[in-house]
N, C-alpha and C positions, 0 to 999 in steps of 0.2 A: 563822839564816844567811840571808843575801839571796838567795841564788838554790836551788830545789830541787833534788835530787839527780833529777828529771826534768826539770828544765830542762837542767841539764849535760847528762844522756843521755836524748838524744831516737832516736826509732825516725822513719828518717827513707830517703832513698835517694841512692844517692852522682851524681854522683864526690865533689861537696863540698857540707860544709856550708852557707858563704859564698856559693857562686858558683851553687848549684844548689836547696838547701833554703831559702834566705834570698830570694832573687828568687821561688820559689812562694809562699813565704809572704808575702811584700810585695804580691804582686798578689791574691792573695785576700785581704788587711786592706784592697785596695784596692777591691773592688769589694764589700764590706761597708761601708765608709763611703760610697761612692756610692750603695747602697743606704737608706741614712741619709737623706743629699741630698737624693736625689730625692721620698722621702717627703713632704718639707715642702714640696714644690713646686708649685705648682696648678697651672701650665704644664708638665708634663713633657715634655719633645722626645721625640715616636714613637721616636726611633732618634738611635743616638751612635758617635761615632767614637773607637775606645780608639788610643793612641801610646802607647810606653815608651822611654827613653832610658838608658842603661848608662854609666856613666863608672867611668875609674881602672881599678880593678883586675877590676871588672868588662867592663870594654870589653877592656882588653889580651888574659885569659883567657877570654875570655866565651864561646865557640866551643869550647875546649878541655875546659871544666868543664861545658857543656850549660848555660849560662845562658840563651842565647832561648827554646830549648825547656823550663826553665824557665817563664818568662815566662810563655808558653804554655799552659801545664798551668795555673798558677794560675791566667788569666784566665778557663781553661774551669772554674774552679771545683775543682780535684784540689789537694789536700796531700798532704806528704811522707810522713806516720806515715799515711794510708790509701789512697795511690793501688798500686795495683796495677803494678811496674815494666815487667812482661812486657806489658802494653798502654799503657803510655807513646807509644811510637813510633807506634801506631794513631790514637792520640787526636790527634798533633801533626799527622800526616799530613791527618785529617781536616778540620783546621782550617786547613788549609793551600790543600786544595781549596775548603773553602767560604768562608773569608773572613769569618767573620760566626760571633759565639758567641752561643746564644740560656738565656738562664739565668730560675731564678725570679725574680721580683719588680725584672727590669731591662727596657729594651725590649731589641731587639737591638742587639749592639754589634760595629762592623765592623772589622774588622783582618785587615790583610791583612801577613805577616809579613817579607815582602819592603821592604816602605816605612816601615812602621810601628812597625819593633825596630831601631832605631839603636846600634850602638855608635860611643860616642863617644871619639873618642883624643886631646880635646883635655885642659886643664888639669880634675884630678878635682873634685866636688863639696867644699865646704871642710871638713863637719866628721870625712870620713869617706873612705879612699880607695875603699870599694864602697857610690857611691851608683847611685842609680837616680831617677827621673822619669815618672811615670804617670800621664797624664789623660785624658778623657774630652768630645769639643768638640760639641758641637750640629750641626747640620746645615748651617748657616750659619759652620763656624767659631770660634764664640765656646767660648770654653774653662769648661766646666761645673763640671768639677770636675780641681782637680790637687794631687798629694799629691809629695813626697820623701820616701823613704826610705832607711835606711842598712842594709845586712845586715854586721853586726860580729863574725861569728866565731859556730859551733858554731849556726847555724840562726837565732840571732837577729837581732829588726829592730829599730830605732828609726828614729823622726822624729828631725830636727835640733833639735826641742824634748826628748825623751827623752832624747837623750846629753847633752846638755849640762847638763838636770839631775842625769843620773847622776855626770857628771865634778866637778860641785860642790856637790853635796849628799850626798858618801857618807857624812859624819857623822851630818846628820839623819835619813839611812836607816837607821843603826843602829839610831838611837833611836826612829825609827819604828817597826820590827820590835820592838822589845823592848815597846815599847805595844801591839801589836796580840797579845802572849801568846808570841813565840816564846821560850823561855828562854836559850838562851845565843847571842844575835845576836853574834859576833864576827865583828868586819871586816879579821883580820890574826890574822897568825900569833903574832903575841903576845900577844893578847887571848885565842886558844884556847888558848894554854897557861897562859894565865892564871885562864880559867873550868874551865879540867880540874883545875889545882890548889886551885881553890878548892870544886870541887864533888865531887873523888875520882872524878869519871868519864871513860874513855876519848874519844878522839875521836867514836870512830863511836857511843857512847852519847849526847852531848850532839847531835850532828848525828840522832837517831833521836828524841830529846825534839822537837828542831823539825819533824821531819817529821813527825811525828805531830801533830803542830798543824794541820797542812795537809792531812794524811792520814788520821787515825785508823788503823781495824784494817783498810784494804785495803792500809797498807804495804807490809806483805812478799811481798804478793801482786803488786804491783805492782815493787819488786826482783827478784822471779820471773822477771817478762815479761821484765825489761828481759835481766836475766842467759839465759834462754833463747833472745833473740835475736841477742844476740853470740852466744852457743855453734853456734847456727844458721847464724850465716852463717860462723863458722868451718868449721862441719860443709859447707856446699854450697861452700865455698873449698877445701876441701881436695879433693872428688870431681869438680870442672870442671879438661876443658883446653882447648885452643885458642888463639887470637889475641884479644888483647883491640880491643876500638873504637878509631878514633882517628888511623890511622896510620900510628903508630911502628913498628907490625907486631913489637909485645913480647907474647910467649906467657907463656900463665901454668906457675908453676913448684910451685908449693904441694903439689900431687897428687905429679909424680915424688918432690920431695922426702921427702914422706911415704911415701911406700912405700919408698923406700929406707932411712927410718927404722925404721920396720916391721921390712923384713927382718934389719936390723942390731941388733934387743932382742935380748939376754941374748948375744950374739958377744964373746967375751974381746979380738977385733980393734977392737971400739968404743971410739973415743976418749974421755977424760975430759971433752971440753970439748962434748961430745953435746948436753949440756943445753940450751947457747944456740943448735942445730940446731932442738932442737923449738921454745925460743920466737919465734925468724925465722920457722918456717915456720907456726907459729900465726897471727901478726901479717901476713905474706905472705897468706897465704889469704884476710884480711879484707878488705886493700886491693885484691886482684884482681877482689875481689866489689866493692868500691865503684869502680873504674875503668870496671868494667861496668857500670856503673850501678844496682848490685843495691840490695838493704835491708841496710841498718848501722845502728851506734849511733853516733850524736856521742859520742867519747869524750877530748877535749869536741869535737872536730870530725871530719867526715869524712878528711882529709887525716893523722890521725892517729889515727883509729878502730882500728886491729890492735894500738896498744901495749896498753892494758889487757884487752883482752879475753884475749889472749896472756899476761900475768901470772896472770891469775884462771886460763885453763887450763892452765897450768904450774903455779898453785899445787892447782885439784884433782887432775890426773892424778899429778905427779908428787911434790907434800910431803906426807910421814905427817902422818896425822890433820886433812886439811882435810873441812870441813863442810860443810854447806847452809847452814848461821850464818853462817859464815868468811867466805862468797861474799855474804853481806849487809851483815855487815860490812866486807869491803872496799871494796863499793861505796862505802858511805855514809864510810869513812874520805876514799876519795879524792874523790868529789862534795865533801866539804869544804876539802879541797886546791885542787879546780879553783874553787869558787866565791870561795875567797881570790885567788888567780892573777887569776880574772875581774875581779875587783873591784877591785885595784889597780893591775894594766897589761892586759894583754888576751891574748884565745886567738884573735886572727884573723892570719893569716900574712899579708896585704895593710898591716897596720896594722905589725905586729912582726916579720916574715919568720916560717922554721920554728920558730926559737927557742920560739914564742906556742903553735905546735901541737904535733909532737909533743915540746919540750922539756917542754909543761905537762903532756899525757900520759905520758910518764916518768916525772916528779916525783907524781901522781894516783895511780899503777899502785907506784910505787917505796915512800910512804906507806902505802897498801891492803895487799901484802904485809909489812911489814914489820909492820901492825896486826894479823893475821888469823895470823903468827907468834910473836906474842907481845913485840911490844914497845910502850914506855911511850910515853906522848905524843909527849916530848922524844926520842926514838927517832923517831918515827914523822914529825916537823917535822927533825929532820936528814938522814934517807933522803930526803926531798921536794927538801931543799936539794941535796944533793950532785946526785941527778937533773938538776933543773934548770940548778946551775949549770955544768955539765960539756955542756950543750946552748947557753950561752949565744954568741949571734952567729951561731945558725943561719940562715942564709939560706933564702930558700925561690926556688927556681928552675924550675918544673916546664918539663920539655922543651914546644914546641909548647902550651904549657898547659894540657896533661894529668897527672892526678895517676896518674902510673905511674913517670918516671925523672923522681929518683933518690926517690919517695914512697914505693913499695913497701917497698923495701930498707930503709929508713929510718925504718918503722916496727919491722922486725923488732931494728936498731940499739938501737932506744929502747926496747924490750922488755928486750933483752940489759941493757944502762945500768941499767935500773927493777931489776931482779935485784939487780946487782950493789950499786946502792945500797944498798936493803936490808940487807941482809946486810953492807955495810961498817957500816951505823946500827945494828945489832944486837951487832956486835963491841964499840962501845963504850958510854957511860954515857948519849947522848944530849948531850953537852958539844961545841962544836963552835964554827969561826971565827965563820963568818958567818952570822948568822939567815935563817931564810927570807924574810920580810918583805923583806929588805936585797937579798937576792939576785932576789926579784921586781921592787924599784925598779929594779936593775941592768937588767935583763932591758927594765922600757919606757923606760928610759933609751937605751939601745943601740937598740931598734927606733924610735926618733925621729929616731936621727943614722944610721939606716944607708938607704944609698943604696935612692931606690925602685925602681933598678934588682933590687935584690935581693929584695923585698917584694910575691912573687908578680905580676908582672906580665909573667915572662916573656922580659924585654929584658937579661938579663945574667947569670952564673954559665956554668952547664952547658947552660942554653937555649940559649946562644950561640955556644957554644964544643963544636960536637960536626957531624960533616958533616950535608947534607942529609939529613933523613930519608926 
């Protein structure tokens, strides 16, 4: 498979993937190459002046998602999978008062955040609606080092060289992968049901042959982590209340809700339709915690992070006979779902609206359950389609461009949806209209032609259409 089941789910810190995890990680690949640079330089300048520029979707949301502050953290050297969230704000501050970040093996580099962190609102970079621009000028001016980057959905970056080989070479990448030992490289949901038929093994079997190419025996050790820290921040989403950042002056709701689910086990007055209570407020919980800024999983992104985590803990707490397996197999069922999705249209809401995120979360989470309850392949590639195609045309609008309204809620949605899928692909033989495949082209077909007004930027939907906040 082209991407790992830890590239999909990264331990990372919200609000978003894109807009928060992808601009840290851009500026630290950035001052690792200028690190390179300067290396070979025999004239190195004592001291350098860093600027970064934000465009598209990054400029529109940029404030709303904490992309300066982003910026920021990277440039002082912090990533997402190890910065500490709770001293976030201390480190930005700091950097704010001094103006000047001093790191190993650079001179110092001055930036001042006021002058220095542009968001730009003019037309977006071409190959990517969330590019970015980051250089490094000499003392005199002269521009030392300058790099572009693109942050494309669920934490990742590319150069304008990297996409564009991704977008035209996905062929020879298969075939690439399958020369470097992975066994069953499929790039489409046809080709995995074509390598499962030919090889008698499930999804999450063949996606565990590849990981273990990459892996060995710290796999399931590492599905562990990943699995314990969604559970994690389900668990500190459910026990926080307050007002989240930002605003909106939107309180979190996950805690009362829970406790009122609490008091309502085993009450003859509880409704049948209970079930999709707990998976909202599983999925709520998550995204309250990534609004906040807390630690999440790209699942595949921030902005969509509480659907799967929400399926997996609806499928241990509440279906007989889920396992520690199960929860392994899940994963790796839908890591192979998202990294088809990825590969043939995309998971970033900037490029495809919601559809991208939590539609491909659903179809992920809808998959994983439907594999972990015992069904076939072809079972498990119809649950994925129904998911997605029943998300298609999602808009993504966040208020003020915050992922809080209408993200929250709409993870819990996608949760519900991922259920339902399931368990509609399990009622039948796995025989179904439309292939997933089809239903993916569908999917970046639509986020091509849909208005960028709707395509996370913030300038149209419910952003627009709702009073002064």
């Amino acid at each position: 498979m082209f991407l790992s089941v830890f590239d999909i789910f990264k331990i990372g810190i919200g609000p978003s993937s894109s807009h928060t995890m992808g601009p840290m990680v851009a500026a630290g690949r950035f001052l690792s190459e200028l690190r390179a640079r300067l290396a070979k330089r025999a004239d190195c300048p004592a001291r350098l002046h860093v600027t970064a520029r934000l465009y598209g979707s990054l400029a529109f949301t940029g404030h709303g998602h904490g992309s300066d502050r982003a910026v920021m953290l990277g440039l002082m050297g912090y990533l997402p999978d190890s910065l500490d969230p709770d001293l976030a704000e201390g480190y930005v501050a700091e950097l704010i008062q001094r103006g000047e970040i001093v790191l190993p093996g650079l001179p110092p580099l001055s930036f001042s955040p006021d002058t220095d962190l542009v968001f730009d609102y003019g037309p977006p970079l071409p190959a990517h609606p969330n590019g970015m621009v980051i250089a490094a000028h000499a003392p005199d001016g002269a521009t030392v080092y300058e790099r572009i980057y693109y942050s494309v959905g669920g934490g990742f970056v590319r150069t304008a060289e990297g996409l564009e080989a991704e977008r035209t070479n996905r062929r020879a990448l298969a075939v690439e992968k399958s020369a470097q030992g992975y066994p069953y490289p499929f790039g489409s949901a046809a080709e995995m049901l074509k390598m499962g038929a030919a090889s008698g093994l499930s999804v999450a079997q063949m996606k565990r042959a590849n990981e273990t190419v990459m892996h060995g025996d710290t796999l399931d050790a590492r599905l562990d982590t990943l699995w314990a820290a969604m559970s994690g921040c389900i668990d500190r989403g459910l026990r926080q209340e307050g007002e989240l950042p930002g605003g909106l002056k939107v309180r979190r709701r996950a805690r009362a809700i829970h406790q009122q689910l609490l008091a309502e086990r085993g009450l003859n007055s509880a409704m049948p339709h209970v079930g999709n209570d707990w998976l909202a407020v599983y999925a709520m919980a998550v995204n309250e915690e990534n609004a906040a800024g807390g630690r999440v999983v790209t699942s595949p992104t921030n902005g969509a992070a509480g659907v799967l985590p929400a399926v997996i803990r609806y499928y241990r707490d509440h279906c007989p006979g889920a396992t520690d397996l199960g929860i392994r197999d899940f994963l790796l069922t839908a890591a192979a779902i998202g990294g088809v999705i990825k590969h043939n249209a995309s998971i970033s809401g900037a490029e495809v609206g919601c559809q991208g995120e939590v539609g491909s979360a659903s179809a992920m989470a809808a998959a994983g359950l439907c594999a972990v309850l015992g069904g076939s392949n072809a079972q498990i590639e119809n649950a994925a389609e129904i998911a997605l195609e029943h998300h298609l045309g999602l808009t993504c609008d966040p208020v003020k461009g915050l992922v809080q309204v209408p993200c929250i809620e709409r993870n819990g949605l996608g949760a519900i949806k991922a259920v339902s899928a399931a368990s509609l692909a399990l009622r039948g033989n796995g025989e179904h209209f439309v292939p997933l495949d089809n239903c993916i082209e569908t999917m970046r077909q639509t986020g091509i032609d849909m208005n960028v007004k709707y395509k996370e930027t913030s300038t149209g939907g419910l952003a627009v259409n709702l009073p002064e906040c």
